[in-house]
Residue frames as a rotation matrix with the C-alpha (Angstrom) as fourth column:
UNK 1
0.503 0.817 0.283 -24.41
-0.408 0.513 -0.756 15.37
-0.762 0.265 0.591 13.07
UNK 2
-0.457 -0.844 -0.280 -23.28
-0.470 -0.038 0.882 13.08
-0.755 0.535 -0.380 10.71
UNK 3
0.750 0.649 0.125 -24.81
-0.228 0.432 -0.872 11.57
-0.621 0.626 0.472 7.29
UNK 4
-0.441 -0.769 0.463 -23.92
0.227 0.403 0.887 9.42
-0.868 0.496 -0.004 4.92
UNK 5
0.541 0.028 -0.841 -23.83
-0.589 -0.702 -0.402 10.53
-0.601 0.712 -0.363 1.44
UNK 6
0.490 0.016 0.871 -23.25
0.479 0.831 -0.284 8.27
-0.728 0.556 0.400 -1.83
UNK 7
0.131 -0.614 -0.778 -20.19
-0.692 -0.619 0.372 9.85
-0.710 0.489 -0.506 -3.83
UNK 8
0.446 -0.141 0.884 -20.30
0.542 0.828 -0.141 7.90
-0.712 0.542 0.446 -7.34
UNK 9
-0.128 -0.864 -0.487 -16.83
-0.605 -0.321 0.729 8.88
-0.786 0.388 -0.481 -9.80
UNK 10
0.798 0.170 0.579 -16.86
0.348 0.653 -0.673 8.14
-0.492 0.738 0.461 -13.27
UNK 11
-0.324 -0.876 0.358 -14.04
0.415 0.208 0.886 7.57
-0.850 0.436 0.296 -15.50
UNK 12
0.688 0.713 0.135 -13.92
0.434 -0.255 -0.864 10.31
-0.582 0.654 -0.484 -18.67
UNK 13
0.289 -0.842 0.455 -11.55
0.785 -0.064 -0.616 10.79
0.548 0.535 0.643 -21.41
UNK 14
0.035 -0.734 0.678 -9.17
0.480 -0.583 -0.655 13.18
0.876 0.349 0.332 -19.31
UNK 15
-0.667 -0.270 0.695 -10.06
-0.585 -0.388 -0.712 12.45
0.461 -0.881 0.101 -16.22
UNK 16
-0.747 0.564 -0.352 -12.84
0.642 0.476 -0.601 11.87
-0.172 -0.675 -0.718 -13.48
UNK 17
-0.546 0.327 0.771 -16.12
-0.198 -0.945 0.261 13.19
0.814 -0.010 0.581 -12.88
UNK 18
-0.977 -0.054 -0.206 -17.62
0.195 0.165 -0.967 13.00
0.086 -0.985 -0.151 -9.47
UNK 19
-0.422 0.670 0.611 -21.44
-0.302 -0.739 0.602 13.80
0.855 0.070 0.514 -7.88
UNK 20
-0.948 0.175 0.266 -23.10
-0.204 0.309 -0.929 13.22
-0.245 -0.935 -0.257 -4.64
UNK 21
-0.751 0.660 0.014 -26.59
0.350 0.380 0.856 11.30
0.560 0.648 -0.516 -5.27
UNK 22
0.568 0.680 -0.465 -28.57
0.823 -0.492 0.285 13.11
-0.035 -0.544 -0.838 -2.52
UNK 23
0.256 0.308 -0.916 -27.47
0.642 -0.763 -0.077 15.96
-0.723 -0.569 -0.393 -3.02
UNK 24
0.683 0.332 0.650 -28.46
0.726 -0.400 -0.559 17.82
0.074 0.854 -0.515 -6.09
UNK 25
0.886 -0.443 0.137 -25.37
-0.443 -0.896 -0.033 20.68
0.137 -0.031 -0.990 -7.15
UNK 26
0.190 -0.939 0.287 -22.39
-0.783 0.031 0.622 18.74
-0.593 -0.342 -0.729 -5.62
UNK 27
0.716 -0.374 0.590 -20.81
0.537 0.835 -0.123 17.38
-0.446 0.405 0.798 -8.45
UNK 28
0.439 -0.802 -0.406 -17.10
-0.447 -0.586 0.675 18.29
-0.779 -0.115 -0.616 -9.97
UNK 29
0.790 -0.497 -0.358 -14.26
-0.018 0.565 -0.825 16.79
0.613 0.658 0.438 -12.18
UNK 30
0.607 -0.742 0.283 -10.75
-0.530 -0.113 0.840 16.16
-0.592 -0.660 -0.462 -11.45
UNK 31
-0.012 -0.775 -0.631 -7.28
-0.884 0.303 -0.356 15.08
0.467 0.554 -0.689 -13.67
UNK 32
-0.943 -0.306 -0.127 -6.97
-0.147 0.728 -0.670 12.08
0.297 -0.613 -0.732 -10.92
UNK 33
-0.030 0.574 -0.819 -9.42
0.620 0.653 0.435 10.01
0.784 -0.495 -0.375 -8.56
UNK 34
-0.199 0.061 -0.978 -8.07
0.937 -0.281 -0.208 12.05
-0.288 -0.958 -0.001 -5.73
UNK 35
-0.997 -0.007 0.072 -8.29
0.038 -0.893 0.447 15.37
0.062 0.449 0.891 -7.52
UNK 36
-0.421 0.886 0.192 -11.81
-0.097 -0.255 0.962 14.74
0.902 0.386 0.193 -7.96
UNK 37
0.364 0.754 -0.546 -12.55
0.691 0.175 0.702 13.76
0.625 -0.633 -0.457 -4.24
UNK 38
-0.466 -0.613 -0.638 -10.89
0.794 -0.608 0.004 16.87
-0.390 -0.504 0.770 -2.92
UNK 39
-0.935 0.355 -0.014 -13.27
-0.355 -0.935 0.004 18.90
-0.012 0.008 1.000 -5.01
UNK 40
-0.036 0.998 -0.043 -16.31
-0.183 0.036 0.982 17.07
0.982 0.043 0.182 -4.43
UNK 41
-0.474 -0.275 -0.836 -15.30
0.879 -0.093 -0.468 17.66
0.051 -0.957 0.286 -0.64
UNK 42
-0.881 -0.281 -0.380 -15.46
0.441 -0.777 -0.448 20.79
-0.169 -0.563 0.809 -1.35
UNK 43
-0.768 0.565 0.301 -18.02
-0.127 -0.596 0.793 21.03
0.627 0.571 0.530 -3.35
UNK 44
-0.091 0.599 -0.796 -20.30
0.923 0.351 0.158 18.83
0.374 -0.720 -0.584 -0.55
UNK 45
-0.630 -0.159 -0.760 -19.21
0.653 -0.637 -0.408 22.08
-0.420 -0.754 0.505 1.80
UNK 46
-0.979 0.015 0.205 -20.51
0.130 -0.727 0.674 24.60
0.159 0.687 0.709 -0.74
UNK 47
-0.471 0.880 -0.060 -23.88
-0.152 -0.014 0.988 23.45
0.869 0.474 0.140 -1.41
UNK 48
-0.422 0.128 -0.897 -24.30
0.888 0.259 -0.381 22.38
0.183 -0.957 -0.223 2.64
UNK 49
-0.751 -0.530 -0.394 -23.82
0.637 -0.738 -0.222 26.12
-0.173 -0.418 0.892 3.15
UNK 50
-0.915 0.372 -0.157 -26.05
-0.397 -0.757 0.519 27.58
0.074 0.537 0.840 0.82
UNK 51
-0.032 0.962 -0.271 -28.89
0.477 0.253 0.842 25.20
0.878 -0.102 -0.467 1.39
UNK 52
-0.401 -0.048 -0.915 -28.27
0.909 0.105 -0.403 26.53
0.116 -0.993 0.002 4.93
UNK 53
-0.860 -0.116 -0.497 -27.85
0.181 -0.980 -0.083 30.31
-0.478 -0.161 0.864 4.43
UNK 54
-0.740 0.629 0.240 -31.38
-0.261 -0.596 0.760 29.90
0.621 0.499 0.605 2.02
UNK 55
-0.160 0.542 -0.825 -33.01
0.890 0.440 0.116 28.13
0.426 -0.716 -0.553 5.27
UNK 56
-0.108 -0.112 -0.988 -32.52
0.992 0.045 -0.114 30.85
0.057 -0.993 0.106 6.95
UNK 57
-0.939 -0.340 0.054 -33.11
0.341 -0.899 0.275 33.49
-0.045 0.277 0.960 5.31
C-alpha cells in the first residue's frame, strides 16, 4: 500500500526541522536538508509501527 504524506522542512538557526502533516509524532531535526529527511524517514517508520502495534493490541 502506498500513501502520500506531506513532509514540510523548515530552516532554523543550526539547522532543519522537519514534520509529516498527517501524521501527528513524526517530526525531527537535522544539521543539513538531507540529515533531516533521513530522520524523518525514520521517524515516519517509528510512529507507522506503533500506531500499528496499538491497533492491535
Amino acid at each position: 500500500m502506498n500513501i502520500a504524506l506531506t513532509a514540510v522542512y523548515t530552516k532554523v538557526p543550526g539547522g532543519y526541522v522537519a514534520y509529516v502533516e498527517e501524521l501527528p509524532g513524526a517530526n525531527t531535526q537535522g544539521a543539513t536538508i538531507e540529515e533531516a529527511r533521513t530522520n524523518l524517514e525514520e521517524a515516519i517508520q517509528l510512529v507507522l509501527e506503533a500506531n500499528r502495534v496499538l491497533m492491535f493490541k
